[in-house]
C-alpha positions as CSV (number, residue, x, y, z in Angstrom):
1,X,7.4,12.3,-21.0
2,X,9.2,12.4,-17.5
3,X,6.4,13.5,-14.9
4,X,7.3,15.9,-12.1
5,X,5.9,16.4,-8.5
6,X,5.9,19.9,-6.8
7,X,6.4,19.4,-3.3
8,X,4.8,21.9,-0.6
9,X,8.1,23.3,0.1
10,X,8.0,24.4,-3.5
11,X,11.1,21.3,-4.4
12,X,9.9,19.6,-8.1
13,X,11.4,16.0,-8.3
14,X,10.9,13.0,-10.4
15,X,7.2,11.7,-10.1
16,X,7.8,8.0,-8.5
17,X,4.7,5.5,-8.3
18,X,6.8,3.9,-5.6
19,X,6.0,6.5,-3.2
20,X,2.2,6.3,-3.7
21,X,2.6,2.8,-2.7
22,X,4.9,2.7,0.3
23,X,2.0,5.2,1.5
24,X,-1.0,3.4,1.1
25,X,0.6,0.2,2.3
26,X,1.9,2.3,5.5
27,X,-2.0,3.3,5.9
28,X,-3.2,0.0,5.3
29,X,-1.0,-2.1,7.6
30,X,-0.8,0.4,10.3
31,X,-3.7,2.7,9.9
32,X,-6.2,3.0,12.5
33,X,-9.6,4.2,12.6
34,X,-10.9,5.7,15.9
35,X,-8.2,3.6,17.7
36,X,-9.1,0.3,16.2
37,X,-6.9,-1.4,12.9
38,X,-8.6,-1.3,10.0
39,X,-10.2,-3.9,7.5
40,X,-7.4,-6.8,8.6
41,X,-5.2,-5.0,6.9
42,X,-2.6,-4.9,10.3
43,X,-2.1,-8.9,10.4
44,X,-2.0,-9.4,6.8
45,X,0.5,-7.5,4.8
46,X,0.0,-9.4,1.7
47,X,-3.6,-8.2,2.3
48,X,-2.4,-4.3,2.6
49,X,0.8,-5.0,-0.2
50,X,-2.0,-5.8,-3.2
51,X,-4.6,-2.7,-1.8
52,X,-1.3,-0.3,-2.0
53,X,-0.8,-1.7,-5.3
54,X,-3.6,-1.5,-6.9
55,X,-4.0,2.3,-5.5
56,X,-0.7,2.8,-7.1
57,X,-1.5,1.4,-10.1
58,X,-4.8,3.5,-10.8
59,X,-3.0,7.1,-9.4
60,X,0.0,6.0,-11.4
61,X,-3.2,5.6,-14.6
62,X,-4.1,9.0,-13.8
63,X,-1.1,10.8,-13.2
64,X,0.0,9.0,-16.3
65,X,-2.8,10.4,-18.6
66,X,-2.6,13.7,-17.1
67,X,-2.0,16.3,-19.6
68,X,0.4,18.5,-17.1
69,X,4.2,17.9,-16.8
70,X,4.0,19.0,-13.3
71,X,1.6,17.8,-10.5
72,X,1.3,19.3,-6.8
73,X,1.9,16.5,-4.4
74,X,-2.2,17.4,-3.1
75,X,-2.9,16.1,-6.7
76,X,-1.7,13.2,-6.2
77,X,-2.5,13.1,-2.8
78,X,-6.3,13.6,-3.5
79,X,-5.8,11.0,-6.6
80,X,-4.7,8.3,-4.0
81,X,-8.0,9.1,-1.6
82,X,-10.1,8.9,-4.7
83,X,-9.5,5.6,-5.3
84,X,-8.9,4.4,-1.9
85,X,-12.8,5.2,-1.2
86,X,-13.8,3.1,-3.4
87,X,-11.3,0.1,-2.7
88,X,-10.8,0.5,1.1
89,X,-13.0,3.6,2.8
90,X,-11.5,2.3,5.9
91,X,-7.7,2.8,4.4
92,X,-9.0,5.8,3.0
93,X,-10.0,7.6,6.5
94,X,-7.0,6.3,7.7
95,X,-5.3,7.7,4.7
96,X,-7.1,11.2,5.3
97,X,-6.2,10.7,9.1
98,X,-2.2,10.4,8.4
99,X,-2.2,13.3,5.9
100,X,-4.2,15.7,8.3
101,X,-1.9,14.7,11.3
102,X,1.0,15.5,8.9
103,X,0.0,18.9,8.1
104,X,-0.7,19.9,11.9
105,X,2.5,19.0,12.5
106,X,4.0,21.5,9.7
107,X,1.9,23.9,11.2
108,X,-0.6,24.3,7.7
């Protein structure tokens, strides 16, 4: 069964795992906490490719065995900062950090 996202401008597209990982690497490699890089994630990005992996890997487990066709992108979203808290709390306030800077930006 073909998994689909709903997007907060209300768009449903194709759920892709690939997306969850670009993320999490993005938080890992440049995420900052309080100003300072994060868990030597920022010199290492084989360090921050495997962390965004694995997170993709378990959200992709979830979303997977999910009994809904359609998922809100917060699902996901929250799925992702589940498992980054216990793998990488650092990542995962950084993580938390990006997404709230995100939505002051589209004015939510």
């Amino acid at each position: 069964m073909s998994k689909k996202i709903i997007k907060r401008d209300g768009r449903i597209v194709d759920y892709d795992v690939t997306k969850i990982q670009e993320a999490i690497f993005r938080a890992a490699y440049n995420g900052r906490v309080n100003g300072d890089y994060i868990g030597g994630y920022h010199n290492n990005p084989i360090k921050a490719n495997r962390l965004a992996n694995d997170v993709a890997r378990l959200v992709h487990q979830d979303v997977m065995s999910s009994k809904a066709e359609k998922l809100d992108i917060e699902e996901i979203q929250n799925m992702a900062v589940k498992h980054l808290n216990v793998l990488s709390k650092f990542v995962g306030q950084a993580y938390l950090s990006y997404k709230t800077q995100k939505a002051i930006e589209r004015g939510v």
